[in-house]
Z-matrix of the N, CA and C atoms (Angstrom, degrees):
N
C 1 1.445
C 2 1.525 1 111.51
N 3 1.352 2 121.36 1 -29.30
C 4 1.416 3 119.51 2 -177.93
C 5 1.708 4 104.94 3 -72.09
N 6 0.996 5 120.49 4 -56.62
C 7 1.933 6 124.44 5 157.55
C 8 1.686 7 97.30 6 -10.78
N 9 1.591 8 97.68 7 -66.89
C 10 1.576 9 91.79 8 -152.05
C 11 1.447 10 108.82 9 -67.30
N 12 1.417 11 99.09 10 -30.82
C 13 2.015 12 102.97 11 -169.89
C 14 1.658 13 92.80 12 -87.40
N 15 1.355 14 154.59 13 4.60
C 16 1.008 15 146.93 14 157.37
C 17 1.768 16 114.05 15 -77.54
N 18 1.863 17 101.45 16 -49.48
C 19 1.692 18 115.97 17 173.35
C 20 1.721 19 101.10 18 -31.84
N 21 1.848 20 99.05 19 -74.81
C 22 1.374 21 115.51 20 -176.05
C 23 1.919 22 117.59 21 -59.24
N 24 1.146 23 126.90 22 18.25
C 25 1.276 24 98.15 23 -171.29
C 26 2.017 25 79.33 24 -137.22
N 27 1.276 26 111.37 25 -6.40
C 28 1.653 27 130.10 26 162.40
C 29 1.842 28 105.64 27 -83.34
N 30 1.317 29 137.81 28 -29.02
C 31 1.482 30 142.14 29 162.05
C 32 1.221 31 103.14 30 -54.30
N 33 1.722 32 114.86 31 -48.42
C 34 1.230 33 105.53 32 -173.19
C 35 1.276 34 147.32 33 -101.29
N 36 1.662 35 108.92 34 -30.91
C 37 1.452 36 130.62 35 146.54
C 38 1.772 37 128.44 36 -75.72
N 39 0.747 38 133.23 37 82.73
C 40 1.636 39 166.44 38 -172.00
C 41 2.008 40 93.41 39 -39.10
N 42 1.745 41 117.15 40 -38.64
C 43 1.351 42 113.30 41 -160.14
C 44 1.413 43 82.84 42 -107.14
N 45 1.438 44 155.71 43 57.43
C 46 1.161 45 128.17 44 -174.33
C 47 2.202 46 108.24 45 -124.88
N 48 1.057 47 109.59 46 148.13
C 49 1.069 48 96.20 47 161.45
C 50 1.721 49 110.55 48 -140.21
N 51 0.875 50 107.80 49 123.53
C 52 2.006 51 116.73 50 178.21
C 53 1.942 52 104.21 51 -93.32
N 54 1.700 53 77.89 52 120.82
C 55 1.451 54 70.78 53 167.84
C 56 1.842 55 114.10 54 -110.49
N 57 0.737 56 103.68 55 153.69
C 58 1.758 57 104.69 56 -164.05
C 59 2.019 58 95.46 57 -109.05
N 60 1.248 59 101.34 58 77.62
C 61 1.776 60 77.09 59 172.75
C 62 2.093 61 105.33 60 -104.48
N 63 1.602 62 89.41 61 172.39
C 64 1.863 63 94.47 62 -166.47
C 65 1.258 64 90.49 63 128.25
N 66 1.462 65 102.04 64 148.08
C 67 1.666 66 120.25 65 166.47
C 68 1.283 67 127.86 66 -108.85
N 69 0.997 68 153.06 67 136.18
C 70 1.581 69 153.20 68 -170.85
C 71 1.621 70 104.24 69 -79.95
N 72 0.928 71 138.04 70 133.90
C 73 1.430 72 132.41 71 165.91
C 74 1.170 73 124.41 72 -30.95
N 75 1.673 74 109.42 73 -46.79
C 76 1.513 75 97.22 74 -171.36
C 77 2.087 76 97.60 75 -117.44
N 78 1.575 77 108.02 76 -179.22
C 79 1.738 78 102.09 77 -167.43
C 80 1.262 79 98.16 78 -65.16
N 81 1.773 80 103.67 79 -28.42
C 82 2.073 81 110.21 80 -167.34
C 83 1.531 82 92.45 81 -61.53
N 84 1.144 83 138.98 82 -29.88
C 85 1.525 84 121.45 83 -178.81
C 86 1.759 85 106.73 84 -70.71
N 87 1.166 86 112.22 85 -55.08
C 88 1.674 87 108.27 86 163.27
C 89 1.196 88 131.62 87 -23.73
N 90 1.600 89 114.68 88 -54.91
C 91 1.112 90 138.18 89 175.36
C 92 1.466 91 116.13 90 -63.16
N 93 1.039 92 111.16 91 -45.30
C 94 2.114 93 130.01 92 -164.93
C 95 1.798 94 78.00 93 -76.57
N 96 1.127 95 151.43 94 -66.56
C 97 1.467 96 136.79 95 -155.38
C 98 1.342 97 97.16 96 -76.89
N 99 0.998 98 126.45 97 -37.13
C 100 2.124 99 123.20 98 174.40
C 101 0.927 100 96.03 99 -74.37
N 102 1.304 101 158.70 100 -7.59
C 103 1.442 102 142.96 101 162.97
C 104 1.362 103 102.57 102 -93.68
N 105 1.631 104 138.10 103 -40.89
C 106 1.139 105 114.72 104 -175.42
C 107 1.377 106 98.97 105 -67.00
N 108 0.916 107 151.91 106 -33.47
C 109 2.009 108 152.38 107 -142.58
C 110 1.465 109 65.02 108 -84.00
N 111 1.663 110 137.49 109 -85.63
C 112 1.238 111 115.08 110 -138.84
C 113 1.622 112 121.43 111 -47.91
N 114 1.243 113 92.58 112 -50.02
C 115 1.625 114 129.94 113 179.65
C 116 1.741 115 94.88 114 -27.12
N 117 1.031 116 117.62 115 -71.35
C 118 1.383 117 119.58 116 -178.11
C 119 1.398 118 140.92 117 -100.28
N 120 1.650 119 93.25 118 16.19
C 121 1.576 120 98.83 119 176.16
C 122 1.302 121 114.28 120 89.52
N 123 1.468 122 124.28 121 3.41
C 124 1.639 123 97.42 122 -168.27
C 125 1.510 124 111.62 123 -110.83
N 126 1.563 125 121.66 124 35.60
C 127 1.192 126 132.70 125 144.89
C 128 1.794 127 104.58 126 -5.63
N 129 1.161 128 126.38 127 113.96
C 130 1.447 129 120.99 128 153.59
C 131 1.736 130 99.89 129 94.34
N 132 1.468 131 126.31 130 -16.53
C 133 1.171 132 129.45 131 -159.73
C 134 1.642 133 93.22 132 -111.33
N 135 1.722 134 124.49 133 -50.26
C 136 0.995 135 119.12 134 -179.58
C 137 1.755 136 89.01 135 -105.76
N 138 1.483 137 107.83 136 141.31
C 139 1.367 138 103.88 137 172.68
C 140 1.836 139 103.16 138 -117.71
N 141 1.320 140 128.66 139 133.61
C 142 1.467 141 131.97 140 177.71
C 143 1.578 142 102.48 141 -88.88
N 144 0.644 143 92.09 142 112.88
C 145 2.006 144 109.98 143 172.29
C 146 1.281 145 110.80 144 -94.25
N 147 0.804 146 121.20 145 -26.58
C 148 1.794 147 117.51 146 176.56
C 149 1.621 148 98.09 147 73.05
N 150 1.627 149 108.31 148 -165.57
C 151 1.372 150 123.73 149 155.22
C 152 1.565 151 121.77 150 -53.38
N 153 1.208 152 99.93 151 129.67
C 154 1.619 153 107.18 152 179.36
C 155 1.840 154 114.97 153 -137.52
N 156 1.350 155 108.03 154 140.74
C 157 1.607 156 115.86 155 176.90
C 158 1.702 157 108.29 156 -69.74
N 159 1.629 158 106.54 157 -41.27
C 160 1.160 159 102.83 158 -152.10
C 161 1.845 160 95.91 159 -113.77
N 162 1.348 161 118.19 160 76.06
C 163 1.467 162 111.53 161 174.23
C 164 2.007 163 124.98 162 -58.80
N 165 1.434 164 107.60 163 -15.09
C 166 1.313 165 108.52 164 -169.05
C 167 1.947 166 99.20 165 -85.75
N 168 1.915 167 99.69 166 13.30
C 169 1.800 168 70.79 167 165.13
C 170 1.629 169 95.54 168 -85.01
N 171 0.779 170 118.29 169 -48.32
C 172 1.325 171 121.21 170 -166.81
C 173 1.754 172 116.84 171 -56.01
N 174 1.110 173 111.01 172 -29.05
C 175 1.724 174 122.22 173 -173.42
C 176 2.266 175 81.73 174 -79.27
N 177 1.491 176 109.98 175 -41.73
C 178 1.587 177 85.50 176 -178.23
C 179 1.319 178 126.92 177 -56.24
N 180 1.599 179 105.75 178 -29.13
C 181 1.519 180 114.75 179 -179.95
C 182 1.633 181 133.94 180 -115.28
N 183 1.502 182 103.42 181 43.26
C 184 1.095 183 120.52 182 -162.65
C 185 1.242 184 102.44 183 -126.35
N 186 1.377 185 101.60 184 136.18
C 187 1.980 186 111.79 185 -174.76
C 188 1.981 187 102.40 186 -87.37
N 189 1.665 188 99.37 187 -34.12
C 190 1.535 189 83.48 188 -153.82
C 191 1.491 190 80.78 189 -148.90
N 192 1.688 191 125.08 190 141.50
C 193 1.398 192 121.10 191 -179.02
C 194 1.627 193 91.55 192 -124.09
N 195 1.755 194 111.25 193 138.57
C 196 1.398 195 135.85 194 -170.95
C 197 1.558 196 102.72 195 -102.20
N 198 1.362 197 117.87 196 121.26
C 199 1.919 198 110.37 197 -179.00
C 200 1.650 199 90.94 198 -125.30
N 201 1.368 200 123.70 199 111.10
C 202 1.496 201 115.00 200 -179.18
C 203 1.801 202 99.67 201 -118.23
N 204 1.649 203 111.42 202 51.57
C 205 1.409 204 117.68 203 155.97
C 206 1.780 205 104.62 204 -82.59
N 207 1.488 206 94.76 205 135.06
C 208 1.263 207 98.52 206 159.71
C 209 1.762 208 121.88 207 -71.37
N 210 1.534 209 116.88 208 -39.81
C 211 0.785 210 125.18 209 -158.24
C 212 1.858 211 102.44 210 -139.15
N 213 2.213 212 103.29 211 131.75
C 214 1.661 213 87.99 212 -169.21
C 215 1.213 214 85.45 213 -160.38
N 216 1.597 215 122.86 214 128.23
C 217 1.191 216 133.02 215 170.32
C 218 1.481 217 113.44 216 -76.18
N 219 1.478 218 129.73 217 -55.00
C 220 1.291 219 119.10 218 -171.54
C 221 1.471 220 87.71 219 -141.40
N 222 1.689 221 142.82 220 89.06
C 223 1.181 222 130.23 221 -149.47
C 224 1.709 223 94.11 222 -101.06
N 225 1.245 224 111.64 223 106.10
C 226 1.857 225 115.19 224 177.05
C 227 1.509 226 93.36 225 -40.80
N 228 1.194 227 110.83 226 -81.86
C 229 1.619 228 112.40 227 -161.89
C 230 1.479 229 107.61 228 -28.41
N 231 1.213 230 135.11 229 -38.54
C 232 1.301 231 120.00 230 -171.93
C 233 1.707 232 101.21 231 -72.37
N 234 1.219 233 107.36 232 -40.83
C 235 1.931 234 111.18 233 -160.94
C 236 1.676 235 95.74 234 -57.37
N 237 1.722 236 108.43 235 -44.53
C 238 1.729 237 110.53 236 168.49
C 239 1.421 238 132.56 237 -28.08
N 240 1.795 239 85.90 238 -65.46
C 241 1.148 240 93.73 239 175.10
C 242 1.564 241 139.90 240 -57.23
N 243 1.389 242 88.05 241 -41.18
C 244 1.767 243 106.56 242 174.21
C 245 1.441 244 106.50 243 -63.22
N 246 1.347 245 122.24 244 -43.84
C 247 1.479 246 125.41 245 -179.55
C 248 1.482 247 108.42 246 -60.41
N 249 1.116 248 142.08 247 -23.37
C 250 1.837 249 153.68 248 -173.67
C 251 1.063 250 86.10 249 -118.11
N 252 1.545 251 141.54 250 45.37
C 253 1.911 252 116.88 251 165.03
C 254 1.221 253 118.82 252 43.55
N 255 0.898 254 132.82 253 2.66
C 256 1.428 255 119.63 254 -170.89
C 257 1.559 256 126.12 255 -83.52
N 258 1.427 257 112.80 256 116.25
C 259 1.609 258 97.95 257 -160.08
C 260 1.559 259 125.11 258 -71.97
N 261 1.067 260 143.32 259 164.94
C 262 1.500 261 147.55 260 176.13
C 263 0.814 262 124.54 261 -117.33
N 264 1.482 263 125.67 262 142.85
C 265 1.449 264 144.07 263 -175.87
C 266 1.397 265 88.49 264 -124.50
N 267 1.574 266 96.17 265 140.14
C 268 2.046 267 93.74 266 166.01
C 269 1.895 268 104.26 267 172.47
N 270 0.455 269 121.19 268 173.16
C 271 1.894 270 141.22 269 -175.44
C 272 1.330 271 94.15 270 -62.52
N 273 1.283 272 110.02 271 127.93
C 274 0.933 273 130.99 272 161.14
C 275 1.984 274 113.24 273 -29.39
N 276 1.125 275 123.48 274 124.16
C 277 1.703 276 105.25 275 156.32
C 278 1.212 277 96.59 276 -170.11
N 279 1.882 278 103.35 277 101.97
C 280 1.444 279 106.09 278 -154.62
C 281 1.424 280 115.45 279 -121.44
N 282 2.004 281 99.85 280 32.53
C 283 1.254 282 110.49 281 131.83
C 284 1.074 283 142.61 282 -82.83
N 285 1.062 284 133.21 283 -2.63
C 286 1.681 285 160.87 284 175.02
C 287 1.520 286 117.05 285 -41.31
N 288 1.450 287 136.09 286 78.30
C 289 1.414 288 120.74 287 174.78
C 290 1.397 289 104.38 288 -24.11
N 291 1.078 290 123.03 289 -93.94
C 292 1.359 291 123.52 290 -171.17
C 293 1.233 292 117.52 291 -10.83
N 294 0.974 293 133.64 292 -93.65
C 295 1.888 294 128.14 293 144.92
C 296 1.229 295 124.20 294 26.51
N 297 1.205 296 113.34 295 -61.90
C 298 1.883 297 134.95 296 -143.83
C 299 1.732 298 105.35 297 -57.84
N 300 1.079 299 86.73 298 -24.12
C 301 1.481 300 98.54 299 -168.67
C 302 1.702 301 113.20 300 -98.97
N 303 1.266 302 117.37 301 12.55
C 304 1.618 303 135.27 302 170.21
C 305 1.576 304 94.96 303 51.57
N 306 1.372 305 150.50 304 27.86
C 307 1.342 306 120.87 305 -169.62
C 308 1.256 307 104.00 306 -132.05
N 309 1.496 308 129.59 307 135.95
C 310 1.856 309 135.94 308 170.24
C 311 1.234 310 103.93 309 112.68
N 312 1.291 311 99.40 310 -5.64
C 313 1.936 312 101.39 311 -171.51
C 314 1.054 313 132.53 312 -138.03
N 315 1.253 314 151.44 313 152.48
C 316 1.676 315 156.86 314 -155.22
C 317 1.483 316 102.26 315 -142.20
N 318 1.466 317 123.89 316 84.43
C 319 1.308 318 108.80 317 146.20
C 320 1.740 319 144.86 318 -101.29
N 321 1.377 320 99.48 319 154.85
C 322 1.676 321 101.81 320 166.87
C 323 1.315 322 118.42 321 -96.29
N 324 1.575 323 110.74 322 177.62
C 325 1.060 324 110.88 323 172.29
C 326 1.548 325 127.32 324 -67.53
N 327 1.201 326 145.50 325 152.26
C 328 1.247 327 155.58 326 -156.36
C 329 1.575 328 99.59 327 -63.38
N 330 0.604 329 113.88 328 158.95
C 331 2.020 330 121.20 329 -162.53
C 332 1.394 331 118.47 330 36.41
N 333 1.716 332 124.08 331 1.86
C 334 1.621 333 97.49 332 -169.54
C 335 1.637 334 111.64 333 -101.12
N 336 1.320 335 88.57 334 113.63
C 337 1.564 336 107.56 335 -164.67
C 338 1.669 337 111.94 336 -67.63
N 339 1.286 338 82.19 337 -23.40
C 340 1.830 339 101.48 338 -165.81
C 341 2.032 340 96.33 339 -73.76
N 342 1.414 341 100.31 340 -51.44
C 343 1.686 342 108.19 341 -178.40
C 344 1.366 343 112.05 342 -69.97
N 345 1.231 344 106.21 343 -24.35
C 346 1.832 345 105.58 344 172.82
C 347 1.785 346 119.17 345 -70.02
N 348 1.629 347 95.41 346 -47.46
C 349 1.956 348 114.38 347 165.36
C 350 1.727 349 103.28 348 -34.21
N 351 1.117 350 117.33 349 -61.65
C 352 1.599 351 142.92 350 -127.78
C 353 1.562 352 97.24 351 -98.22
N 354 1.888 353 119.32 352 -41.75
C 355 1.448 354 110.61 353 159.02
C 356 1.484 355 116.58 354 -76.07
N 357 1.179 356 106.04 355 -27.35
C 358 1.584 357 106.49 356 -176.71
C 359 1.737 358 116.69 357 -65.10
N 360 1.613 359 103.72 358 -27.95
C 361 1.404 360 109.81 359 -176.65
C 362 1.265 361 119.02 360 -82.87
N 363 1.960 362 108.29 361 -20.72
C 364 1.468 363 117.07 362 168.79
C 365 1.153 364 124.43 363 -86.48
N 366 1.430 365 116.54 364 -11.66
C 367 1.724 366 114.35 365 178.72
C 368 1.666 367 92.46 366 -97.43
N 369 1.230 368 140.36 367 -0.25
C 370 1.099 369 123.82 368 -171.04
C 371 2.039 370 85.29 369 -110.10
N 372 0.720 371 138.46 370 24.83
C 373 1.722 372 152.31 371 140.86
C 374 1.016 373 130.38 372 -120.47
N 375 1.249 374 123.11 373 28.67
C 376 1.819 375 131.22 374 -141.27
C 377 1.989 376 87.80 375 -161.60
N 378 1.347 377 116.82 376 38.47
C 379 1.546 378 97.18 377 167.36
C 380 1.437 379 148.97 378 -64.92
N 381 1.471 380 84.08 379 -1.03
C 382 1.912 381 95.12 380 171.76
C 383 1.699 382 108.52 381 -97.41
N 384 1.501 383 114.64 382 -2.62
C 385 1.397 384 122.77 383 -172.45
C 386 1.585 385 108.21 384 -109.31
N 387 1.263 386 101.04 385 -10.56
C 388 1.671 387 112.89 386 172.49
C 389 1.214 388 97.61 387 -106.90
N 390 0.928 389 133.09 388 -37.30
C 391 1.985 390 123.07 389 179.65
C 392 1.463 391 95.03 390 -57.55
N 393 1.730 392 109.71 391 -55.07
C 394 1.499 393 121.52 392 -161.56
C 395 2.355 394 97.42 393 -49.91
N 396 1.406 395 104.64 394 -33.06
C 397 1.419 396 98.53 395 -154.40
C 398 1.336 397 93.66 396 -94.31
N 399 1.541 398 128.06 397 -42.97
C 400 1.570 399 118.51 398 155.32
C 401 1.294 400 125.30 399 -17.47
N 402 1.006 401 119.07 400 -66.76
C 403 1.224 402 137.85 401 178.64
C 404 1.587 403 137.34 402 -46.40
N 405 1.652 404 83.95 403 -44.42
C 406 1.724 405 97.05 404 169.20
C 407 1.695 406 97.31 405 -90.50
N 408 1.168 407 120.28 406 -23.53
C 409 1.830 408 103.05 407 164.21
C 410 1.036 409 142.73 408 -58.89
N 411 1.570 410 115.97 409 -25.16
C 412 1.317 411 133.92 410 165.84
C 413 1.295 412 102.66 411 -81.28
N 414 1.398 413 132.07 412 -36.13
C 415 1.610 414 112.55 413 -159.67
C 416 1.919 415 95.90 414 -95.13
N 417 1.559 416 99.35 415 -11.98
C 418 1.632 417 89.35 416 165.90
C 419 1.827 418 130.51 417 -81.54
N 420 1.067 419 90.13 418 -20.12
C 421 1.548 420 113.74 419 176.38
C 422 1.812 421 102.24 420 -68.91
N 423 1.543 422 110.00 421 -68.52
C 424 1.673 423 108.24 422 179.21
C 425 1.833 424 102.95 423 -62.93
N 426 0.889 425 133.14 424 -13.96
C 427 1.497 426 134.23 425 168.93
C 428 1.290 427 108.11 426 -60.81
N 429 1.561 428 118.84 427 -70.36
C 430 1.126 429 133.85 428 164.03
C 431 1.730 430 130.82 429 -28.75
N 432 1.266 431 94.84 430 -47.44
C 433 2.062 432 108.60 431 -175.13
C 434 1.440 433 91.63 432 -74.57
N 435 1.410 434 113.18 433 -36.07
C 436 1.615 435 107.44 434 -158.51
C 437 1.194 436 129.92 435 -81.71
N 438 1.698 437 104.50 436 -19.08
C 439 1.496 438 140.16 437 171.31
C 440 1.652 439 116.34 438 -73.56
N 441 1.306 440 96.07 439 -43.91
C 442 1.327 441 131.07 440 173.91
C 443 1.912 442 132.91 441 -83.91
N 444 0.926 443 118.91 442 40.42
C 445 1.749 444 119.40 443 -158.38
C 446 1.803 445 95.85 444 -85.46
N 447 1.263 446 108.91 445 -31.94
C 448 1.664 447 88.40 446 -167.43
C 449 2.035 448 94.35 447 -82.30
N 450 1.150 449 104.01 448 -35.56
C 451 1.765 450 105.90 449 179.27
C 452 1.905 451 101.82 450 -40.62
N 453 1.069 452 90.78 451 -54.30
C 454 1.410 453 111.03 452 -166.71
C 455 1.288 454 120.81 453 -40.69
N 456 1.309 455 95.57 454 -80.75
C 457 1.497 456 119.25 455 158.87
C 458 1.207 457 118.93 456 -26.70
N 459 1.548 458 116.22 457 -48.39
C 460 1.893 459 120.05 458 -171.79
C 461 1.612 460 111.04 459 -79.02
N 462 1.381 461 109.42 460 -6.53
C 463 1.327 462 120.53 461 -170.46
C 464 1.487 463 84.56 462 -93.80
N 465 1.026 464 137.44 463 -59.03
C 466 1.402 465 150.34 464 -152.02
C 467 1.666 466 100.60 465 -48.83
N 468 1.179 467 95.98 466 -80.18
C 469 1.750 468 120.19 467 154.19
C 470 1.332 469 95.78 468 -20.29
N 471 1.412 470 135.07 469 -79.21
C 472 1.464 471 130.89 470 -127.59
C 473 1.792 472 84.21 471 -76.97
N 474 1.342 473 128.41 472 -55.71
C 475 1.710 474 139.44 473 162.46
C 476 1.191 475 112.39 474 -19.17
N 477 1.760 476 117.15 475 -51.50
C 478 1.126 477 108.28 476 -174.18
C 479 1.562 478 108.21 477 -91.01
N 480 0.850 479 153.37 478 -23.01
C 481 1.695 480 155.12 479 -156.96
C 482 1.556 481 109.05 480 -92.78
N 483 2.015 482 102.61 481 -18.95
C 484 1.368 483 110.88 482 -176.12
C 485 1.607 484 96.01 483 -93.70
N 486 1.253 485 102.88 484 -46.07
C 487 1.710 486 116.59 485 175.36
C 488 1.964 487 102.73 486 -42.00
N 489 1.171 488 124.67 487 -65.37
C 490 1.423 489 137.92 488 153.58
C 491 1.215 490 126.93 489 -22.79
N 492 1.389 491 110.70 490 -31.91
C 493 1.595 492 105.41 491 -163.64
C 494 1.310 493 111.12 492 80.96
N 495 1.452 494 132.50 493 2.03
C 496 1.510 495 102.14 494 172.11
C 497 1.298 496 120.11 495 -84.27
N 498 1.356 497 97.97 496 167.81
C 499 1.767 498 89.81 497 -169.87
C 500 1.719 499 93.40 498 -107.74
């Protein structure tokens, strides 16, 4: 679904480039997103990043971050994003601590690819409404840590022990 709401939000914005990073489990998932890019031309428009160590190059140079999980217990990419301002578009899942607090983010309902295209194409013309949602992402994120210190902390730990190698 991110292909398709990236295809459609590339029909309509002319300066755009989406970068798609993450790996599919298997190479045929590798392959199935390099074939859609071919499939439709958007060489240079959608870029495949694959797996990456270092996601904050991309969170530095990113106007608007796309999350099309239906379903997310503690979803890093969002905490990223919020930590770099960066605003979000993504599926509804509005059990989500993160969430609770309505701010940095714009969601739709769960599959509508078409309503995800259509905010994504208006906040990317909407720069006082993306500063406005930046803004509340970062101050929801330090809301969050600050509310939050023992969560925090155990995450911290769990980062570092994985960072370590311990098992």
């Amino acid at each position: 679904e991110a292909l398709e709401i990236f295809r459609m939000v590339c029909l309509v914005e002319q300066n755009v480039i989406c970068h798609m990073v993450g790996k599919g489990v298997l190479e045929a998932d590798a392959q199935y997103v390099k074939n859609f890019i071919a499939r439709y031309n958007l060489q240079g428009r959608i870029i495949y990043e694959g797996f990456s160590l270092t996601p904050e190059k991309f969170l530095k140079i990113a106007d608007i971050q796309l999350i099309t999980s239906t379903f997310e217990c503690f979803p890093m990419s969002l905490v990223e994003a919020k930590t770099y301002a960066v605003p979000t578009v993504l599926y509804e899942l509005p059990y989500l601590e993160l969430l609770k607090d309505k701010r940095g983010y714009i969601s739709v309902p769960r599959h509508d690819v078409a309503g995800a295209a259509k905010v994504i194409c208006e906040l990317l013309r909407d720069d006082e409404r993306r500063e406005q949602l930046a803004r509340e992402a970062k101050s929801s994120i330090n809301d969050f840590m600050a509310s939050n210190p023992t969560h925090i902390e155990g995450w911290l730990k769990l980062i570092r022990s994985l960072e370590n190698g311990d098992s």
